[in-house]
Structures are given as structure tokens and as C-alpha cells.
N, C-alpha and C positions, 0 to 999 in steps of 0.2 A: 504494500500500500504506500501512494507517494503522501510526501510529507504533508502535511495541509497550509495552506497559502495565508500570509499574513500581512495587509494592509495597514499600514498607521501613515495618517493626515496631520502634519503640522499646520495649523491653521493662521499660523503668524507670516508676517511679511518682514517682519522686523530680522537683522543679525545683529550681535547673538541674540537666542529668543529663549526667554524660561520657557515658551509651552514647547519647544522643539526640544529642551533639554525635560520636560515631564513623557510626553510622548514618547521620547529615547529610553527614560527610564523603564515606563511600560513596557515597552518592549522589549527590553532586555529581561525584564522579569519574567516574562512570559517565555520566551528564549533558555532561560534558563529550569522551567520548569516541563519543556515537551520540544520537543525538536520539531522546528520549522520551517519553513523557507518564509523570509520574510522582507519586507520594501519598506522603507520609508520615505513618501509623498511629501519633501518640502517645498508648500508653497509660496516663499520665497526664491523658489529658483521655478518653481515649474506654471507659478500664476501668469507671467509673462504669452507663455504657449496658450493658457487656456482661456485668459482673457480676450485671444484674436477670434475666438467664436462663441458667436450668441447661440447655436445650437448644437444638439450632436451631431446631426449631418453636415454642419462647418469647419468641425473637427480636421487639423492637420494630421497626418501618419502620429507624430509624436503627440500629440493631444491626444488622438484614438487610444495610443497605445497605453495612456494614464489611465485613462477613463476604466477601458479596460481592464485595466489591473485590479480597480476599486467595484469594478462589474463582479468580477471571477474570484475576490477573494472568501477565502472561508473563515475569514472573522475580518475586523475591522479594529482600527485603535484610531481614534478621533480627538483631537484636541485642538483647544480655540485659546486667543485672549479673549477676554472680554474688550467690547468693543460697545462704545455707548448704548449700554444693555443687555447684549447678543453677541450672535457669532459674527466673523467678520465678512465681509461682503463678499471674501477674494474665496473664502471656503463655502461660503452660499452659491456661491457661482460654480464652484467645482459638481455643486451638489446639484444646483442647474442642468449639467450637462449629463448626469449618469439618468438611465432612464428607466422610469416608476416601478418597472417589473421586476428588476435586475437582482433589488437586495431583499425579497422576500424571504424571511429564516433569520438572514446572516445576524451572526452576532456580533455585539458595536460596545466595546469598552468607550466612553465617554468622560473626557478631560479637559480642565478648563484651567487657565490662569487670570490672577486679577489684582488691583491695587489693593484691596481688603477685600475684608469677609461681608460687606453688602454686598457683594455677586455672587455670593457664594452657590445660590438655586438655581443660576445658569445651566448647569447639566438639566436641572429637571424641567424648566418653565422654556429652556429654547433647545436643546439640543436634541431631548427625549422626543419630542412631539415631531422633529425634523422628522427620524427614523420612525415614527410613527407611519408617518406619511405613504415609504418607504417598504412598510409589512416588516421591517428589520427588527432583531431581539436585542433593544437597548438591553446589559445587564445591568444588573442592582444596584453593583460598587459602580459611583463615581468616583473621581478624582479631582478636587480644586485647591489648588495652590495660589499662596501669595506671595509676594515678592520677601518678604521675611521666613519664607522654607526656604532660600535659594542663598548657596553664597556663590558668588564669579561664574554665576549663571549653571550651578551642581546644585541640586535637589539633595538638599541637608536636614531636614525636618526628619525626626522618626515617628511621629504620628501620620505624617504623608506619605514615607517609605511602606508604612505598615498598611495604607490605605492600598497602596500600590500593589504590595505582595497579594492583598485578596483581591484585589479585582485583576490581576494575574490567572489567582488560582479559579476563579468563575471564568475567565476566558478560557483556560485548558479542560476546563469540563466542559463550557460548550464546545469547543473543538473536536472533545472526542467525543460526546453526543450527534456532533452533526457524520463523523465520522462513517457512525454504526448507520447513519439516514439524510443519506444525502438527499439538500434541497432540490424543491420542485425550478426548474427554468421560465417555467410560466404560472401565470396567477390561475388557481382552483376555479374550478367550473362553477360556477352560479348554483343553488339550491333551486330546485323545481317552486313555483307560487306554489298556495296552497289554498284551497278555497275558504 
């Protein structure tokens, strides 16, 4: 059985960036907990390409080729600043171009950075509801860091790190969940009316 495929989104435009160094962490935790194949989508390098189209069919080869990767993967690792409230526009836009049917199942670790802990509901009031959209299995653990868990842009907090570990360990059970039952590629058939 090939390895199962692991997408993580930096959602920052900024260098350096805490949520590309929480993101990293995620990942590496989970990496270290089931062996993977795994990408890291910075969209500070890759918003350029996908900003030049307004839809999926304007998509360049290398634009296709992201999108794709975030279509096929068998979990997802997502992470934002906050950004006046919300995610930012350059990761809404990414989420623009993947299309409605693609991420039905997948499961979506969910992570966020911010100046305090008033944004801290960000996973659940804007991120949750994205993947909602989506049919995707946002899981439980979120992750939100502020800029006092971070030294020289290293995730230093051990109440963060330990957030990390279990939303780690719910993404290797969904993995090997989705494993045993691989998702569907198209949305379920409609329930017959009933009189």
C-alpha cells in the first residue's frame, strides 16, 4: 500500500511567517508519527501563479499542478494569519480555484496565527465552515498560536506543542481510517423524494 499523500497550506504571504513555521511544525509531527509523502503549499511563493487565474479552467500547467495536489491529497494541514477577522484572501483564493466535489471525506487539520487570543475562534467561526462547504472532515484539535508561543519565528510554547502532538495524532487516525475506505470521487446520489 502506497504511502498516503499529505497537503499542508501556509496561508501567509509574509517571510518569515509564524503560520509557515506552525504549519511546518504540524507536519513534522505528523511525519513523525506514520510515514508519509508529504508537500508543503507556500503561498508566499506559489500565490503569484495562482493569483493569474480567476478560475480552474485558467489555471497554468503549474497552477493545475497545485491545485491538484490539494484535489488528491489524503488529508490536508491548513493554516492562516488572521487577517482583519478571517483567513486571508490569497488562501480564499486558493480555495476559489479547487473545485466543490474534490475534498469530500478529506480530513483538514486546521491552524491559525494571530496578534492575541481575540482571534483565537478563527478555526471554528471561519475556517470550519470553509470545509464545511467542501463535505471535508475538519478534525476536532485546532491549533492557534500567538506571537508570544514563537521565538525567531520557532514554535516554543509547550501548551501549543502539546496542542500540536494531538491534532497530529487525530490526523494519523484519520489517515489510517481513510486508508481501510477510500473516499468517494464524486458526491453520493441524491435520496429518492418520499411522499
Amino acid at each position: 500500500m502506497s504511502k498516503p499523500g499529505i497537503v499542508a497550506i501556509s496561508g501567509s504571504l509574509s517571510r518569515p511567517s509564524r503560520t509557515f513555521a506552525l504549519v511546518s511544525t504540524l507536519l513534522e509531527a505528523i511525519q513523525e508519527r506514520e510515514p508519509v509523502d508529504a508537500q508543503l503549499i507556500d503561498l508566499a511563493n506559489a500565490a503569484p501563479t495562482l493569483f493569474a487565474a480567476s478560475s480552474f479552467d485558467r489555471l497554468s500547467s503549474e497552477g493545475r499542478a497545485i491545485i491538484d495536489d490539494v484535489e488528491n491529497a489524503d488529508l490536508l494541514v491548513v493554516g492562516t494569519p488572521v487577517y482583519r477577522g478571517s483567513y486571508t484572501g490569497a488562501l480564499k483564493h486558493l480555495f476559489d480555484l479547487v473545485r466543490h466535489d474534490r475534498l469530500r471525506g478529506v480530513p483538514v487539520v486546521l491552524a491559525a496565527t494571530g496578534g492575541s487570543q481575540m482571534h483565537g475562534l478563527v478555526t471554528e467561526h471561519q475556517l470550519r465552515p470553509l470545509f464545511g462547504f467542501f463535505a471535508a472532515l475538519s478534525l476536532p484539535t485546532t491549533v492557534y498560536a500567538t506571537e508570544s508561543d514563537f521565538r525567531n519565528f520557532v514554535l516554543v510554547s509547550d501548551p501549543i506543542r502539546q496542542r500540536v502532538a494531538s491534532a497530529a495524532e487525530e490526523a494519523v487516525r484519520a489517515l489510517l481510517s481513510r486508508q481501510r475506505a477510500p473516499r468517494p470521487k464524486t458526491a453520493p446520489a441524491a435520496l429518492p423524494a418520499t411522499a
